[in-house]
C-alpha positions in Angstrom: 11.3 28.0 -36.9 10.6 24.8 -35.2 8.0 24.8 -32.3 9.7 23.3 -29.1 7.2 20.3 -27.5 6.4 20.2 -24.1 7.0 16.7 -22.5 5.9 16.0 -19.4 8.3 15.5 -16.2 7.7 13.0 -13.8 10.2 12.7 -10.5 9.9 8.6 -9.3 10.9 8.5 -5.3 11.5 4.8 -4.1 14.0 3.8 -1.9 14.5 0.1 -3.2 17.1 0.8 -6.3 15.9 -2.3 -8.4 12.3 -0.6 -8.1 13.4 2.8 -8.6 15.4 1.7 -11.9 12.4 -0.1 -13.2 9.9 2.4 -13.0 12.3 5.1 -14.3 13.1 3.1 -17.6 9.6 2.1 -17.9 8.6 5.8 -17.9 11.6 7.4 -19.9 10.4 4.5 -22.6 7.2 6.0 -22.4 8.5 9.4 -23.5 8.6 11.3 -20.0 11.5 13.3 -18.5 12.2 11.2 -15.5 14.4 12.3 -12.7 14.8 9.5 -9.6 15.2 9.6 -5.8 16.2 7.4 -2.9 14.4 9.5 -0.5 11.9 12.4 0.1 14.6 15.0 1.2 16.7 14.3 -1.8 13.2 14.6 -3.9 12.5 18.0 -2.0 16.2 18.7 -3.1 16.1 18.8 -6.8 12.2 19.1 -6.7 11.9 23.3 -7.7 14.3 22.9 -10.6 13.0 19.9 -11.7 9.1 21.2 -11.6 7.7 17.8 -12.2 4.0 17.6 -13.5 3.5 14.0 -11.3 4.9 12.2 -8.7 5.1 8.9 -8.4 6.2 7.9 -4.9 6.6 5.5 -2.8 4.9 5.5 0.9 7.2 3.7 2.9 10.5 5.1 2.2 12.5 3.8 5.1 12.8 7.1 6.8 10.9 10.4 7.4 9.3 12.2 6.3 7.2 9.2 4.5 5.6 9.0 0.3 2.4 10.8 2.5 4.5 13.4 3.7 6.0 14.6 0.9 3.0 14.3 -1.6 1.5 16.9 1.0 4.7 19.0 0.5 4.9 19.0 -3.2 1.1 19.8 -3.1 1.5 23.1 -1.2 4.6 23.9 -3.4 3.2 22.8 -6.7 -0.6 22.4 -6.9 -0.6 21.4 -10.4 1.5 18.6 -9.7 -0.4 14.8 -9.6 0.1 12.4 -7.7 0.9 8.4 -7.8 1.7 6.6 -5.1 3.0 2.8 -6.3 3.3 0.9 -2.9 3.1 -2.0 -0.9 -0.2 -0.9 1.0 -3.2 -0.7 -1.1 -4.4 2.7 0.6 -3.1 5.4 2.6 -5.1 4.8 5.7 -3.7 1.1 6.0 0.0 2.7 5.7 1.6 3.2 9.1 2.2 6.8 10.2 0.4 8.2 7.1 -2.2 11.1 7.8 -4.4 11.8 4.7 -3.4 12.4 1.4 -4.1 15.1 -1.5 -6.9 15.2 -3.6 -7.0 13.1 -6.8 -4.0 11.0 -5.3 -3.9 7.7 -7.3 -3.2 4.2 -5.4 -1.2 1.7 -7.8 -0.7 -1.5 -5.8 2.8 -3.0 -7.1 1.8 -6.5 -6.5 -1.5 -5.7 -9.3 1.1 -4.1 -11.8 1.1 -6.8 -14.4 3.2 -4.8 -17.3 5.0 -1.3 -17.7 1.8 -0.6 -20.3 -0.5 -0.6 -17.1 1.8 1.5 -14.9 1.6 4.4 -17.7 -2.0 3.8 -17.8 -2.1 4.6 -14.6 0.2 7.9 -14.9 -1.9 8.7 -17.8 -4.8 8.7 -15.9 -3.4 11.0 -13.1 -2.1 13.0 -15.3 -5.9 13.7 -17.1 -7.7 13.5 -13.9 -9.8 10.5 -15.4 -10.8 7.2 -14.2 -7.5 4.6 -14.0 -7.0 1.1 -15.1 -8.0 -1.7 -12.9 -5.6 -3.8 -11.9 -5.2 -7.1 -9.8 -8.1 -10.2 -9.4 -11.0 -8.8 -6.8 -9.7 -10.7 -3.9 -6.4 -8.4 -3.9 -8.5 -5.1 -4.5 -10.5 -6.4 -1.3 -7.2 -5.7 0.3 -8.2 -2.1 0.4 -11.5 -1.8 2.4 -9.5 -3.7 4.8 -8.6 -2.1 8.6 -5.1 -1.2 9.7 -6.0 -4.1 12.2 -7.5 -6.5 9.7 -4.1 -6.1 8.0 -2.2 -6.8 10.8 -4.3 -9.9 11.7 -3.1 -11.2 8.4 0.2 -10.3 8.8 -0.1 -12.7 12.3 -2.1 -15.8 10.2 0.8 -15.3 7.4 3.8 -16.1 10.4 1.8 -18.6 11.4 0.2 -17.6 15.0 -2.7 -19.3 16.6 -6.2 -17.7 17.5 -4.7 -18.0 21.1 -1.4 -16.3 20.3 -3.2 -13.5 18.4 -5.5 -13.2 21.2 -2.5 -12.7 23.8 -1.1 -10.2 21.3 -3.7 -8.2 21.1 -4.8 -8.4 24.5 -8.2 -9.7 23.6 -10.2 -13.0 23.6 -10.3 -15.5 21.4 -14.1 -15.6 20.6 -13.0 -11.8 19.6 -9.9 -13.4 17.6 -12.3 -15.5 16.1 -15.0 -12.9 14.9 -12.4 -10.2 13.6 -11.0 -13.2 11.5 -14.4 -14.4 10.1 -15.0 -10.6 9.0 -11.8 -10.2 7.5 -12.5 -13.5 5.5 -15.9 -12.5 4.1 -14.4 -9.2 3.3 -11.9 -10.9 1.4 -14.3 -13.3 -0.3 -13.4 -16.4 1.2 -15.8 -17.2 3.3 -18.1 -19.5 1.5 -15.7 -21.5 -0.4 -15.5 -25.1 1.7 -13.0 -26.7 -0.8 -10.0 -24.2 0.2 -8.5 -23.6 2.9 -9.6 -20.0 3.7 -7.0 -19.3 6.3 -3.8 -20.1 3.8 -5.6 -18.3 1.1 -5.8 -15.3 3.4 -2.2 -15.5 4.0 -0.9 -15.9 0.0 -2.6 -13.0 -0.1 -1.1 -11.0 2.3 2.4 -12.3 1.5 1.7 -11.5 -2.3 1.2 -7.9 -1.7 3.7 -7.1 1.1 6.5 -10.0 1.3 7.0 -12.5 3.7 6.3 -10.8 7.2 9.6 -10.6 9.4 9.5 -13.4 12.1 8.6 -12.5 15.3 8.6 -14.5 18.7 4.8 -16.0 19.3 3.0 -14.7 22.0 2.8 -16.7 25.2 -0.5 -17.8 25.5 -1.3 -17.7 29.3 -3.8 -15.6 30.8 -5.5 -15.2 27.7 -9.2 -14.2 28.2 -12.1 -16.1 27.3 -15.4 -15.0 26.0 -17.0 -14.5 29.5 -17.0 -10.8 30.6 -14.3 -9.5 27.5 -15.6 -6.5 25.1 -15.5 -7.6 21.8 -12.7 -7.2 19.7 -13.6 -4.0 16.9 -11.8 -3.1 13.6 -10.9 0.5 14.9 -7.9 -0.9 17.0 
């Protein structure tokens, strides 16, 4: 009598069908049971008789509820169930709308994912509870201990905005403009080095990881305050 083997099940949500497609063959290939979804209601759909063992989710799905939101849900429904989130932002706290995730969530950055090899490594890894892969140079994984509003500072350098426009934006002075931006460049690394532009680095960057940022209109630039008098601009906005 032959002995059934167990193969693990992993559902893939992602709401960009190339994506979806790709990480789905990349994991069948790998020898998992793979079921795919568009969204996190038709996840929560087909989620019970499915009874995955990890999810790999996207955080930004289009719509709510959010990747966050439903790696809560399947938490409280299936404890034993890990977690991968494969996204745009490199943590939760920098995705918008996202309110803490479950324990022993994994990050995979897509921008870092180099080959299908180190997407299973990472799946492997959640899947075992042990240490995962790195992946990406250190100035992308900087990206990470970045603030919601360092990020969108970036997002404003990578359409092209002034310190002055930024500073109307944000309702802050320059001199505040100008210090948030120096922190955000030594947190990235690019501080110190005089033969680069740190400024368009900072941008490639940015645009690497989450796509060229829609355009916007600038800012008008009147009124903005100067150093005299203004608080100073902090990371927590």
């Amino acid at each position: 009598m032959e002995t059934s083997q167990w193969v693990r099940r992993v559902l893939v949500v992602e709401d960009q069908p190339l994506m979806r497609a790709l990480v789905g063959d990349a994991l069948t290939h790998a020898g998992f049971v793979v079921h795919t979804a568009g969204s996190a209601v038709e996840a929560l759909t087909e989620f019970d008789g499915f009874d995955p063992d990890l999810l790999v989710t996207d955080i930004d799905l289009g719509v709510r509820p959010n990747g966050v939101d439903l790696a809560n849900i399947v938490t409280v429904k299936a404890p034993h169930c890990a977690i991968v989130f494969l996204t745009n932002y490199p943590n939760a706290s920098t995705a918008p709308g996202s309110a803490g995730v479950p324990p022993k969530s994994l990050f995979v950055d897509k921008a870092a994912v180099q080959s299908a090899d180190q997407l299973i490594g990472v799946v492997e890894a959640a899947l075992t509870e042990t240490e995962p892969p790195t992946l990406g140079s250190d100035r992308d994984s900087a990206l990470s201990s970045l603030t919601r509003s360092q990020l969108d500072l970036l997002r404003y350098i990578s359409l092209g905005w002034s310190n002055s426009a930024i500073a109307a934006h944000r309702g802050s002075s320059i001199r505040g403009v100008e210090k948030l931006i120096a922190r955000t460049l030594e947190s990235l690394g690019l501080a110190h080095d005089s033969s680069t532009n740190p400024r368009v680095l900072a941008a490639s960057i940015f645009i690497r990881h989450f796509g060229v940022p829609e355009v916007t209109g600038v800012p008008e630039v009147t009124g903005v305050p100067e150093v005299t008098g203004v608080p100073e601009v902090t990371d927590s906005a």
